[in-house]
C-alpha positions in Angstrom: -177.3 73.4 159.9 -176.4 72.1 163.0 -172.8 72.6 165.3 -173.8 70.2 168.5 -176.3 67.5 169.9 -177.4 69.8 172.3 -179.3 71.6 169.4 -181.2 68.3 168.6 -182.3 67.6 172.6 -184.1 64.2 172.6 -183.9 63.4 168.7 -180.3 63.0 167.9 -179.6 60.5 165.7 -177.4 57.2 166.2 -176.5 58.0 162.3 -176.7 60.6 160.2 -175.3 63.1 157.0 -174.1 66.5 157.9 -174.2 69.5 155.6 -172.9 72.6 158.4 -171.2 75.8 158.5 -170.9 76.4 161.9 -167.1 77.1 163.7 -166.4 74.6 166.4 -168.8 71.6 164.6 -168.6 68.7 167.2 -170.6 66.1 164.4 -168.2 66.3 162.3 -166.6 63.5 163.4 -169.2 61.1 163.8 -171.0 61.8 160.7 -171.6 59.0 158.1 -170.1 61.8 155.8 -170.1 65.5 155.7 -170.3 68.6 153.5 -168.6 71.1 156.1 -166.7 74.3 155.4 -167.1 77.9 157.2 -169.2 80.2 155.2 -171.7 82.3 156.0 -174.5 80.1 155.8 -175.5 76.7 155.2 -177.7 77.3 152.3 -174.4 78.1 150.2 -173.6 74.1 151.0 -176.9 73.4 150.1 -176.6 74.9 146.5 -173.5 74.1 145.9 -174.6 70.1 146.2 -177.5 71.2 144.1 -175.1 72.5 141.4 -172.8 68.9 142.4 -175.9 66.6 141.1 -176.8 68.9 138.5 -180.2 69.8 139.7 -181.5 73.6 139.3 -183.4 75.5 141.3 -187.1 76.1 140.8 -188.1 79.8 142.0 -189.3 78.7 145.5 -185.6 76.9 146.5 -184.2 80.2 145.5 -186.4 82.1 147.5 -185.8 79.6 150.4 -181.8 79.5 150.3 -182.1 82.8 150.1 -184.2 83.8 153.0 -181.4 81.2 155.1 -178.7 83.5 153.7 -180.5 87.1 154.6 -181.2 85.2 157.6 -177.7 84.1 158.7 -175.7 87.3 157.6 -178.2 89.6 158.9 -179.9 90.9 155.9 -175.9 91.3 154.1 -174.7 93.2 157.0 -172.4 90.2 158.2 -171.8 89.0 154.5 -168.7 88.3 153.1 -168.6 89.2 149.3 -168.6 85.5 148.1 -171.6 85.3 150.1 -173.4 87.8 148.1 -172.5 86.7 145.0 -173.4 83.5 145.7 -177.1 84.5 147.0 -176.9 86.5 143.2 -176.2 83.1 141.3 -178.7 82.1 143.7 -181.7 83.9 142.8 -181.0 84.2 139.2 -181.1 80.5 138.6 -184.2 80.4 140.3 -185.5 83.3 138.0 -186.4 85.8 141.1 -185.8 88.8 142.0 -184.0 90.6 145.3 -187.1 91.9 145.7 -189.3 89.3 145.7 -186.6 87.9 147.9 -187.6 91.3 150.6 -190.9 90.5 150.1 -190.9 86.9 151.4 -188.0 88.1 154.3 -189.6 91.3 155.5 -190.4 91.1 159.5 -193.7 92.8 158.9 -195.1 90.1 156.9 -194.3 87.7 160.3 -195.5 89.6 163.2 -198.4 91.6 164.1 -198.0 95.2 164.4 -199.3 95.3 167.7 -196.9 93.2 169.1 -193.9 94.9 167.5 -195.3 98.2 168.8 -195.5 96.4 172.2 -192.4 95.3 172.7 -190.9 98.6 171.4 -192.7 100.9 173.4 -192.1 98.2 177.0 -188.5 97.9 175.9 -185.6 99.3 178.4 -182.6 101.0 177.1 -179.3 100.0 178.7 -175.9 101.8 177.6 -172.9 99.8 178.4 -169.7 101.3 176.9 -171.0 103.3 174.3 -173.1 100.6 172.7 -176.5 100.9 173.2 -178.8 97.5 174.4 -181.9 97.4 173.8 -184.1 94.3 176.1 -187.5 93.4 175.8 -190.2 91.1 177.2 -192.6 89.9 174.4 -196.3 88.2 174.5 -196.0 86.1 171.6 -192.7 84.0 170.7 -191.4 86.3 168.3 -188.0 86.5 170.0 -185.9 85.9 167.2 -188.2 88.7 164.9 -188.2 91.2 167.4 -184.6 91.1 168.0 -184.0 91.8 164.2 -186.8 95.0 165.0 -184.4 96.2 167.7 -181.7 96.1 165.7 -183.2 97.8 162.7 -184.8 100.3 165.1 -181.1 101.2 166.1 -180.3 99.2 168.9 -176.8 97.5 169.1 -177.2 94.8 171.2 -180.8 93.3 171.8 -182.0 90.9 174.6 -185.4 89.3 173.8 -187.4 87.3 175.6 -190.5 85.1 175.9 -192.3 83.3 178.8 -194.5 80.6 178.4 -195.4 78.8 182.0 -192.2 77.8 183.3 -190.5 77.4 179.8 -188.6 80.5 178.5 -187.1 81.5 175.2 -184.4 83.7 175.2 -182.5 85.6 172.5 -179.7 87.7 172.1 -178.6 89.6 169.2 -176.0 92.0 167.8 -175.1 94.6 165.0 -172.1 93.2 163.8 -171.4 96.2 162.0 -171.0 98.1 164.8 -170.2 95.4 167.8 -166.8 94.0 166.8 -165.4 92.0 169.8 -168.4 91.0 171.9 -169.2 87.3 171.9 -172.7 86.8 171.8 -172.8 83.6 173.0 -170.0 83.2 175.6 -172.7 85.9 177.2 -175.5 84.0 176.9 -173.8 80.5 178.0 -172.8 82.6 181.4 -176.1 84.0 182.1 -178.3 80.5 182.0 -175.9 78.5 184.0 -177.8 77.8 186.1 -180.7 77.3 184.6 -182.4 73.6 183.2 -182.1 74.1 179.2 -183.8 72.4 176.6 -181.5 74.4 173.8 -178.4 76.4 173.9 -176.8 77.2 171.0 -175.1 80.5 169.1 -172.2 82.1 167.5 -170.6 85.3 168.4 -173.2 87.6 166.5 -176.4 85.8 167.7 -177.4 82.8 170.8 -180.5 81.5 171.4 -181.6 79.7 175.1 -184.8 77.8 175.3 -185.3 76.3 178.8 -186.8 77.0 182.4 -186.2 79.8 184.3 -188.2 83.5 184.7 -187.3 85.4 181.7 -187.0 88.8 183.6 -184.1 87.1 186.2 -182.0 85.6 182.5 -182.0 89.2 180.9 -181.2 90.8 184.1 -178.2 88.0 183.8 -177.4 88.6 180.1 -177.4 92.7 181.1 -175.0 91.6 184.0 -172.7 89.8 181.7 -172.5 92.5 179.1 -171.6 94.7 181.9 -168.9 92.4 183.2 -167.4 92.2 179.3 -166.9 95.9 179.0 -165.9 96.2 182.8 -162.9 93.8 182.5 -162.2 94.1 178.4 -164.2 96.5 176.9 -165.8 94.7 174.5 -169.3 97.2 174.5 -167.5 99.2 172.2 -169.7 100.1 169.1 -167.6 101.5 165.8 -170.9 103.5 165.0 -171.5 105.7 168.3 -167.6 106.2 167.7 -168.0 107.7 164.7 -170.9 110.0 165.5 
């Protein structure tokens, strides 16, 4: 599940197997072999090598895969119908349920509700075009679970982040149901530049930046750049706010 070296900093292999889904995959190349095609997540390529060697699925693989797949299309929002279908076949060869599939996914079973209610009540509202960006400074490294929260609480873009001495985690998120054009991680590539990274990675609807740097100067950054991409093309524009 992995597009670039730079997502494996100090532990990439000399040689190595590759199952990815990623666009723009630079291992490809130099894998040993490779099980590689677009789809919405990796844990489709997983099961379908499963189904390849004719092993099935016990209950907890299902529930695993399927957690990637919630994961990677934003609980079905971003999922082509193959995808869903496929998460279907998934969970019924494991013999489990879409809701025992919830149960296992749902954000309130990670975090604390203090620290959700924390970072919703600090969070500042931006309004770029007429999307609406939600960013947040968190306590505990949650970024990647309060994002999701943002989003859920009705946020179209969200900008999370989490300091930890000098080291910073960073994430950035969109609806893609409602944020069509914007490219997530051409944002977040601009706005830490400048800054020593340990990780940078992403796709259009979701980047993640772990490095150095004050977390409150990288938002401000991220905000900036989201503001330069509706300035000069007008990508903050969000189908939903259009509709209302």
């Amino acid at each position: 599940d992995t597009a670039d070296a730079q997502q494996l900093p100090g532990c990439m292999p000399a040689t190595y197997l590759l199952v990815d889904h990623h666009a723009n995959n630079s291992l490809v190349k130099g894998a040993l072999a490779a099980v590689y095609e677009q789809t919405d997540s990796t844990c489709q390529l997983v099961w379908r090598i499963c189904r390849a060697l004719g092993k099935q699925l016990q209950g907890s693989h299902a529930l695993a895969l399927g957690a990637g797949i919630m994961g990677d299309t934003r609980n079905l929002a971003a999922a082509a119908n193959g995808t869903i279908a496929d998460l279907a076949a998934i969970l019924d060869e494991g013999g489990v349920s879409y809701r025992q599939l919830l149960e296992i996914f749902r954000i309130t079973g990670r975090i604390d509700r203090e620290v959700r209610l924390e970072a919703a009540l600090s969070a500042q509202l931006h309004k770029l075009g007429n999307c609406l960006v939600v960013s947040a400074g968190v306590r505990k490294n949650y970024v990647y679970y309060i994002a999701m929260m943002l989003l859920e609480l009705g946020a179209d873009i969200a900008v999370v982040g989490y300091q930890q001495g000098d080291d910073c985690f960073i994430r950035l998120a969109k609806n893609p149901g409602t944020v069509h054009c914007l490219d997530s991680f051409a944002i977040m590539e601009g706005a830490v530049a400048g800054y020593s990274k340990t990780n940078l990675w992403g796709d259009s609807d979701y980047a993640g930046f772990n490095g150095k740097g004050p977390i409150e100067e990288i938002i401000e950054a991220i905000i900036a750049g989201l503001q330069s991409a509706q300035a000069q093309k007008g990508d903050c524009q969000c189908s939903r706010m259009l509709e209302n």
